[in-house]
C-alpha positions, 0 to 999 in steps of 0.5 A, spaced: 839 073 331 836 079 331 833 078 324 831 071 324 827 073 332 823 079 326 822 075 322 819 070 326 815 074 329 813 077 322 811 070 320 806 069 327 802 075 325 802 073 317 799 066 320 794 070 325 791 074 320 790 069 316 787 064 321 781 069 322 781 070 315 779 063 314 774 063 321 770 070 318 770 066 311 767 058 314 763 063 318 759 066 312 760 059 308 756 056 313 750 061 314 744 058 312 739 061 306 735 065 312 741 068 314 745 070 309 737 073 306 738 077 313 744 080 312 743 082 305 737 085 306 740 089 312 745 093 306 739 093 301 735 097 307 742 101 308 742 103 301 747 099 299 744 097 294 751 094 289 753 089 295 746 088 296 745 085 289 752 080 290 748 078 297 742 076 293 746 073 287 750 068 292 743 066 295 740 064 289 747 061 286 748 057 293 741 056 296 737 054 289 732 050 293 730 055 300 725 058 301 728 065 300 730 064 294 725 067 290 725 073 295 732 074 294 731 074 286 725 079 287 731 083 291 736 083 285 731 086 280 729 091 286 736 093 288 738 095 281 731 099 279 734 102 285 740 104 282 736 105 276 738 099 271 732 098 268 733 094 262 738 089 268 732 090 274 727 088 268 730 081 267 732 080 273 724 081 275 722 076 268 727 071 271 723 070 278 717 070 274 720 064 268 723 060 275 719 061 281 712 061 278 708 059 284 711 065 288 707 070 291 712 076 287 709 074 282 705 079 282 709 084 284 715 083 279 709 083 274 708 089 276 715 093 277 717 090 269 712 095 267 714 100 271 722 098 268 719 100 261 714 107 265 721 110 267 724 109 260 719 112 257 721 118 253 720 123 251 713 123 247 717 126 241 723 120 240 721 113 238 717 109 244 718 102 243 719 102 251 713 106 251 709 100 247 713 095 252 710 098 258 703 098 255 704 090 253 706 089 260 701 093 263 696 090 260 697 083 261 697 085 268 690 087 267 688 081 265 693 076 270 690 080 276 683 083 276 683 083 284 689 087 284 689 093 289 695 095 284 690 095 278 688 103 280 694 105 279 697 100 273 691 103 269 692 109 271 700 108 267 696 105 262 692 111 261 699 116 261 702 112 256 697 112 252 696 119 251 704 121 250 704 116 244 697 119 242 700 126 242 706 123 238 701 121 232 697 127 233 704 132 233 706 128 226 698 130 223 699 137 225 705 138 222 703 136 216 697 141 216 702 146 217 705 144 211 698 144 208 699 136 205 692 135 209 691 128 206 698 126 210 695 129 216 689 126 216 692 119 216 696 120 223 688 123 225 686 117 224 692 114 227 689 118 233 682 115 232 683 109 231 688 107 236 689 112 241 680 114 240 680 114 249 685 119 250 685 127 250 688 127 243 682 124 240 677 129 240 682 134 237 684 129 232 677 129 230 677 137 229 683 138 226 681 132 220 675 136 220 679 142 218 683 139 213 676 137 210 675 145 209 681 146 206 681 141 202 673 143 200 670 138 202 666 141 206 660 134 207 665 130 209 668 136 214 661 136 216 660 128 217 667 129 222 664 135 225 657 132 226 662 126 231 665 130 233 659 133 236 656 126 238 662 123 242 665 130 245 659 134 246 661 141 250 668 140 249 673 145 247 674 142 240 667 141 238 666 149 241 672 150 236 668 146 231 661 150 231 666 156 229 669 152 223 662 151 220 659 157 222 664 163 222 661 169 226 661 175 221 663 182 224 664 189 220 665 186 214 670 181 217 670 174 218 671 171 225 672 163 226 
């Protein structure tokens, strides 16, 4: 008797617990799309940014049609720049663009996809096919959104990436002038000047092709580089260096460059 009253009251307790299990889950089934925004939006503002992610994931899968839809697949791609998925977070904010065009997040997501690839930009001496990828997105924002308040600092990016992948050229061409192959050298200047002429690597490009024109001995065409270089970067430290190229300073018999 004693064991069927346990068990008995085993089966009880067993058939409560999964009452307020299935009332806690028709619960959250039945929240409509504002809520269940509200409620993920609380953990993504806590720092929760995994169970955010499942939040927002449900709303998109389950409220196709709402009007936090967007918003929510916004918030996907910012919980998982938060935890520093950038490859995740990019698709998620391209996802947002390709379905839910007329947003007002367009912009914003835009924006944050070039920002994906600026925080995987590496080193200026590693492969920066990230780095190209930032400059593409970055740039169409430019032509997308002129009047954007976000245009200072996305030029500003621009400008920054520019000049890591200008240094990479111009590293290359210093090596190679190191190894005394000059005519190698001068491509990867040139490389500076054609694609990257905007960046601070550009005048020192044109001095160090320059340079390997003197040692080369041909010294017309250094004194054609020299001459531009004096025209585009007047006062500058490397048209200064320029004028003691062509005219080394002579003392006690020793010459001074």
């Amino acid at each position: 008797m004693k064991i069927h009253h346990y068990l008995t009251i085993l089966f009880t307790l067993a058939l409560a617990f999964s009452l307020i299990s299935c009332s806690s889950k028709n619960r959250n089934q039945y929240l409509s799309a504002e809520d269940s925004f509200r409620k993920a939006m609380q953990k993504f503002d806590k720092g929760k940014y995994l169970d955010a992610s499942e939040a927002f994931t449900v709303i998109t899968l389950n409220f196709s049609g709402s009007a936090v839809v967007d918003s929510a697949q916004f918030y996907l791609g910012e919980c998982n720049y938060r935890m520093k998925q950038y490859i995740v977070a990019a698709s998620e904010y391209e996802r947002l663009i390709e379905h839910y065009p007329y947003s007002g997040l367009v912009e914003s997501a835009k924006y944050q996809i070039g920002m994906c690839y600026f925080k995987l930009s590496p080193h200026y001496g590693l492969d920066q096919e990230y780095s190209q990828k930032c400059l593409d997105e970055f740039q169409e924002f430019t032509e997308y959104y002129t009047e954007s308040p976000l245009l200072p600092d996305v030029m500003n990016k621009i400008l920054e990436i520019r000049n890591k992948m200008a240094k990479k050229a111009y590293a290359s061409g210093e090596l190679y002038f190191k190894m005394h192959d000059y005519e190698s050298a001068n491509i990867y200047f040139d490389t500076v000047l054609e694609s990257y002429y905007d960046t601070e690597y550009a005048p020192k490009a044109l001095l160090k092709k320059g340079e390997s024109f003197l040692r080369m001995k041909q010294d017309d065409k250094a004194a054609v580089v020299f001459a531009k270089l004096q025209e585009k970067y007047p006062g500058s430290p490397a048209a200064k260096k320029a004028v003691l190229l062509q005219h080394p300073v002579k003392k006690h018999g020793f010459l001074f460059w």
